[in-house]
C-alpha positions in Angstrom: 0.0 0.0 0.0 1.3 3.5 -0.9 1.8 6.4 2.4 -1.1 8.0 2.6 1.0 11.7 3.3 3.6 11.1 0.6 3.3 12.9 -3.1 3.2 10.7 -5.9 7.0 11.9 -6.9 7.9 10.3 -3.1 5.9 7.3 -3.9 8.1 6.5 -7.2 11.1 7.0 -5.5 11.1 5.8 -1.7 8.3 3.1 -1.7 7.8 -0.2 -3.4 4.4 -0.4 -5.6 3.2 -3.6 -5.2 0.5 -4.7 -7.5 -2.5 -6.5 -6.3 -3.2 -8.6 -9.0 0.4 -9.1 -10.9 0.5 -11.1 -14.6 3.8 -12.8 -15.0 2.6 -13.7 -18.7 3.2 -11.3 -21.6 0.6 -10.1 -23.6 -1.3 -11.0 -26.6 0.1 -10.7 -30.5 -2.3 -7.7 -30.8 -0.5 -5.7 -28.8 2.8 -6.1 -29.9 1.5 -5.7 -33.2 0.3 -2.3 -32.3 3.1 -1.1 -30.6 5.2 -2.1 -34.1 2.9 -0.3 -35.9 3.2 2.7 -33.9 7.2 2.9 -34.0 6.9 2.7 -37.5 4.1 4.8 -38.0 6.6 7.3 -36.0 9.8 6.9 -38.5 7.6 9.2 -41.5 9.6 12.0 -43.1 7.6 15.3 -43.8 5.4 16.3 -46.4 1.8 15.5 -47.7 3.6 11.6 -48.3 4.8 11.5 -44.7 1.9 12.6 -43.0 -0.5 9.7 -45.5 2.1 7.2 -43.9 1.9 8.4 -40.1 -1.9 8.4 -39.9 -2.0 5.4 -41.9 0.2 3.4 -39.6 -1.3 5.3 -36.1 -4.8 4.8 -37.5 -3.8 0.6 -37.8 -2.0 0.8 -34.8 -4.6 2.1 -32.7 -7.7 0.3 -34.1 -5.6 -3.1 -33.1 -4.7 -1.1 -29.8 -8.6 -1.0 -29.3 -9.4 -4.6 -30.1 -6.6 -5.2 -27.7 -8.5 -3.7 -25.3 -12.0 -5.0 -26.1 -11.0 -8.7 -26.1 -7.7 -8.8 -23.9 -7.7 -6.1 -21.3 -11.5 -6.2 -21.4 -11.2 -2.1 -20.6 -13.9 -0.2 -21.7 -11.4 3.0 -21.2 -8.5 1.2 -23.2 -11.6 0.6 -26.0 -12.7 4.2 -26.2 -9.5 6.2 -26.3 -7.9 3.9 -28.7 -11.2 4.2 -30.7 -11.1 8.6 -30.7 -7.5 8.3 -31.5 -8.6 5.6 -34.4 -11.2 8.5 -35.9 -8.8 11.4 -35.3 -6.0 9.9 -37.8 -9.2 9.0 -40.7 -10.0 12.4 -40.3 -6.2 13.3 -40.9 -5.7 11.0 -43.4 -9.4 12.5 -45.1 -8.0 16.7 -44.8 -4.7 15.6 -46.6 -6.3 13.6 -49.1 -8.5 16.7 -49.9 -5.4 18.6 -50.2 -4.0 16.5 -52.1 -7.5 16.1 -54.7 -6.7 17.4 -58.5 -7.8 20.9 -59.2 -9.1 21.0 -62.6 -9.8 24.0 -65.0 -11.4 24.7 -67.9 -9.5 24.5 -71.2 -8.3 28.3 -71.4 -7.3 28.5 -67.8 -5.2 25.3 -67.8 -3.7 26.5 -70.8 -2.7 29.6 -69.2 -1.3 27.7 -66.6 1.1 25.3 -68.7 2.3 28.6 -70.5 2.7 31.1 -67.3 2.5 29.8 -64.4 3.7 26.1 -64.3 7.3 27.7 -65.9 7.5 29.5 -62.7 6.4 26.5 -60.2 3.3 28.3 -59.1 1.0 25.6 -56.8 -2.2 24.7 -58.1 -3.9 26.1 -54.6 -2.4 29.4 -55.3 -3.7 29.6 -59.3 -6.9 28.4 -58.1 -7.2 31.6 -56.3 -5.8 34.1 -58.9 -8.7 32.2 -61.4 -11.0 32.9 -58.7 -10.1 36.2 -58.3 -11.1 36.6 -62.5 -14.6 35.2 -61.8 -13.4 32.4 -63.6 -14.7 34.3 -66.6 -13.2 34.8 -70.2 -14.4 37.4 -71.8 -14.7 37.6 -75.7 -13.2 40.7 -78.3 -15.1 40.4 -81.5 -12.5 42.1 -84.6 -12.2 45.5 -85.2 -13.4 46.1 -81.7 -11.3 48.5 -78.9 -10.6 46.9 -75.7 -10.0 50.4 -74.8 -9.8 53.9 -76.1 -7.3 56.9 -75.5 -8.6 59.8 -73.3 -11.8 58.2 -72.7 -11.5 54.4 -71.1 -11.3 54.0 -67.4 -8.3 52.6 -65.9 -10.2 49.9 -63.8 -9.0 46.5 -65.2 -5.7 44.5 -65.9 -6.6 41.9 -68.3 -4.2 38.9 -70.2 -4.9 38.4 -73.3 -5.2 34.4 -74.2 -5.6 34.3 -78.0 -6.1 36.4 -80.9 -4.0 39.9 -81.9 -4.4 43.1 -80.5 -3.2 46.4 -82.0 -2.3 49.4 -79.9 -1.7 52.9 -81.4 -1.6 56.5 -80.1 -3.4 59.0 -82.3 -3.4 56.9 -85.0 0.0 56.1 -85.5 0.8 52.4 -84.9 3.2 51.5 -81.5 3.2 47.5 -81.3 0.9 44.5 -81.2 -0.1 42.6 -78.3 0.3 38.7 -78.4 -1.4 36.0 -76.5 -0.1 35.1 -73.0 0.6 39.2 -72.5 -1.4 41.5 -70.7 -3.5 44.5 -72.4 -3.0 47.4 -69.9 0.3 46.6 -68.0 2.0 50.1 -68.4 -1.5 51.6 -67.4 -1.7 49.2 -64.3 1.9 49.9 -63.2 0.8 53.8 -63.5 -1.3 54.4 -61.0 -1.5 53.8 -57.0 -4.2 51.9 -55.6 -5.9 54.9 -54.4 -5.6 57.0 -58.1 -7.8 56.9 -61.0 -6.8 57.3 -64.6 -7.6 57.0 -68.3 -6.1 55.1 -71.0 -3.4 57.0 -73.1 -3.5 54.5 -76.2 -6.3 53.1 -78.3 -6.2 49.1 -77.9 -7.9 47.4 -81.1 -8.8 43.7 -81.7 -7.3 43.0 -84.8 -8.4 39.3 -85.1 -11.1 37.6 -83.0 -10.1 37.6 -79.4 -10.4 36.1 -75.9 -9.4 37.8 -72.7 -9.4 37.0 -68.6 -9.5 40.1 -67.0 -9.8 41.4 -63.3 -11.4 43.9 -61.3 -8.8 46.6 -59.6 -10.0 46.4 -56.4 -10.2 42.5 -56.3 -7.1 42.3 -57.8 -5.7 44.5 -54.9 -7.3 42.7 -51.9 -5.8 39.5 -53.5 -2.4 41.7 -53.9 -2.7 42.7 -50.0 -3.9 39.4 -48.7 -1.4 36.8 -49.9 2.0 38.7 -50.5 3.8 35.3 -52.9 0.8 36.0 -55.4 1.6 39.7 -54.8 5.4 39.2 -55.9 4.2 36.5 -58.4 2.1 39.4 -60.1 5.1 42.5 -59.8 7.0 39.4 -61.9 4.8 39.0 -64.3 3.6 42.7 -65.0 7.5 43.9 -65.0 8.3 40.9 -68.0 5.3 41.8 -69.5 6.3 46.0 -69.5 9.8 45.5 -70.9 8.9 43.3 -73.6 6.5 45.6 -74.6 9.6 48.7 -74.6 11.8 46.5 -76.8 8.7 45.7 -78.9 9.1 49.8 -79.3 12.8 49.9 -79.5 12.8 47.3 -82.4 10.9 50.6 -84.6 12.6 53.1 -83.7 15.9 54.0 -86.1 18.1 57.3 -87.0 19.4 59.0 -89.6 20.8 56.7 -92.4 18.9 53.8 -91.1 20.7 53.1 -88.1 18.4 51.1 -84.9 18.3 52.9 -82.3 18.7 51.5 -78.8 17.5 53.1 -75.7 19.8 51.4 -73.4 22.8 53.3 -75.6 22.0 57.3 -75.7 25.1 57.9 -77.1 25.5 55.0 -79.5 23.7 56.7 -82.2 25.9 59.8 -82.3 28.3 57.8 -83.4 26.9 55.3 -86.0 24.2 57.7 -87.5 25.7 60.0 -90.2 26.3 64.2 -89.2 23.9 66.6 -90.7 27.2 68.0 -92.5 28.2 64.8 -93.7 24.8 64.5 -95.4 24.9 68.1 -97.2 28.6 67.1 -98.5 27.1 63.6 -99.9 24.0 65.2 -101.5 26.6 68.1 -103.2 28.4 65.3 -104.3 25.7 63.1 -105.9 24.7 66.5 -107.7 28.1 66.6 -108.9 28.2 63.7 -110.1 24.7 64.0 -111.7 26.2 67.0 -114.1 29.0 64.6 -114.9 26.8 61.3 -115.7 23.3 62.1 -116.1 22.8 58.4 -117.0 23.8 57.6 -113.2 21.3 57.5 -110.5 23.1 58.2 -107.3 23.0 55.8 -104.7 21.5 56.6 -102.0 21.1 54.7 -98.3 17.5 54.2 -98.0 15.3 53.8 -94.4 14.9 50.0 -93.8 11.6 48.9 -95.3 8.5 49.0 -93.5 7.7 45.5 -95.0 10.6 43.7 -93.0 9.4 45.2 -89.2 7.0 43.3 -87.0 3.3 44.1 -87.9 1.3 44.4 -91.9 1.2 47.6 -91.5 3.7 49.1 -89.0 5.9 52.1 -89.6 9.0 52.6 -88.3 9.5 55.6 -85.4 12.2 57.9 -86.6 14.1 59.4 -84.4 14.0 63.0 -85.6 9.9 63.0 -84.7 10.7 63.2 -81.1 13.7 66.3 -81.4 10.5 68.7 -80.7 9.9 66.8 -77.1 11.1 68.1 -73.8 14.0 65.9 -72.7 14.2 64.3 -75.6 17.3 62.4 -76.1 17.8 64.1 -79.3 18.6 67.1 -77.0 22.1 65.1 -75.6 25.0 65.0 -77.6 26.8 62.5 -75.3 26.4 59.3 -73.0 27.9 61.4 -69.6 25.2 64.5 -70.1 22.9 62.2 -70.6 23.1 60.6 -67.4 23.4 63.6 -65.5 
């Protein structure tokens, strides 16, 4: 018998427990089997494949636990708690099966995904809530029709285009196409705060039938604000997006003599384009040479042709049509002012 003034610590250490009824035999197979399934059950790794193999193994482990003590130790306590541990682990092994379900889209979104967002090893749980962000909605562009017109359209949207050809021009002069798999208003998104409003500066045309997925601003930014890797995900995509979309500009414009121009090289063009003065003296020349031979045509360096630049019926940006700007580049005569 155990002191009746003595704490249970005292009892473990200073007295001798003597058991009333003691078994000197060892028990049954079932719970040895149970015990083995619990060690290994323990061993898992992590992941959604190590938990399926803990609560697999737990949930055997304790449903023979229970018949243990049903038949052997003919507990009724040993029977219940083995059977709520036994439910808690199927209810495991049921949330991490539902995690691990297939999401399925329709045709255009998983499309979208194998061309965007797979490349970038973007979960399926996290593209399910961008698509639910869109409505899960794809709206059509019949041809010929704006998406959105200059000075008059409401900034309120950022849409990706997923097939067809759009055209965008300002004032009627042709800037670039957009292709599918690239968004329609990035620049005008990437304009404006979350709290300013704002009009498109270009006119966006449907050249060819087109579909779209587009997004509210608001929802868009309550997504943004909410989960912060779709938010990064997003600045990745709508940065790509911008500077293809500057080369796609860069590629038409060209200087004097027929030179490309490059943005990224202010100076460059200084250098490769011929000098005003250089020019004259060639023209006097070729008139020169015109008294001498009339039967000679001069030969003269031509602009490259329209024909070979991207786009039926694109024309090339020359550089001379932005000398009249303020800070036009036109205005440096070096790389180091131009930097300044």
């Amino acid at each position: 018998m155990l002191r009746e003034n003595s704490s249970f610590l005292e009892t473990l250490l200073y007295d001798d427990f003597d058991c009333k009824v003691p078994r000197h035999e060892s028990e049954g197979a079932m719970y040895h089997l149970s015990n083995v399934m619990f060690t290994l059950g323990y061993m898992s790794g992590s992941g959604f494949v190590g938990l399926i193999y803990i609560f697999s193994l737990l949930a055997i482990g304790f449903f023979i636990h229970s018949l243990w003590g049903w038949l052997d130790a003919c507990g009724l306590d040993f029977f219940m708690w083995n059977l709520l541990l036994l439910v808690l682990c199927l209810l495991q092994l049921a949330h991490v099966g539902y995690r691990l379900r297939k999401v399925t889209f329709e045709e255009d979104f998983s499309q979208l995904y194998k061309a965007m967002f797979r490349p970038l090893q973007v979960p399926h749980s996290v593209y399910k809530e961008i698509v639910r962000c869109s409505g899960a909605q794809v709206v059509n562009l019949a041809r010929d029709q704006n998406y959105a017109v200059e000075g008059k359209t409401a900034i309120d949207r950022l849409s990706l285009l997923l097939s067809g050809r759009v055209r965008v021009s300002h004032d009627q002069q042709f800037l670039h196409y957009i292709f599918p798999y690239q968004f329609l208003d990035s620049p005008e998104w990437e304009s404006l705060r979350p709290n300013e409003e704002g009009s498109f500066q270009v006119t966006l045309t449907a050249e060819t039938d087109c579909c779209y997925v587009t997004w509210k601003r608001r929802k868009l930014y309550v997504l943004l604000a909410k989960h912060h890797y779709i938010a990064r995900l997003f600045t990745l995509l709508l940065g790509n997006d911008i500077a293809d979309k500057l080369y796609a500009l860069i590629d038409k414009l060209y200087c004097r003599g027929g030179v490309r121009y490059d943005i990224r090289l202010p100076s460059l063009y200084h250098v490769l384009a011929p000098s005003v003065e250089s020019e004259k003296e060639k023209a006097a020349e070729s008139s020169r040479h015109d008294s001498f031979n009339a039967q000679e045509s001069p030969v003269k360096k031509s602009p490259p042709d329209h024909a070979e630049l991207i786009g039926e019926d694109s024309s090339s940006l020359v550089l001379e049509d932005f000398a009249d700007m303020t800070g036009s580049f036109m205005e440096y005569t070096s790389e180091k002012e131009y930097m300044k």
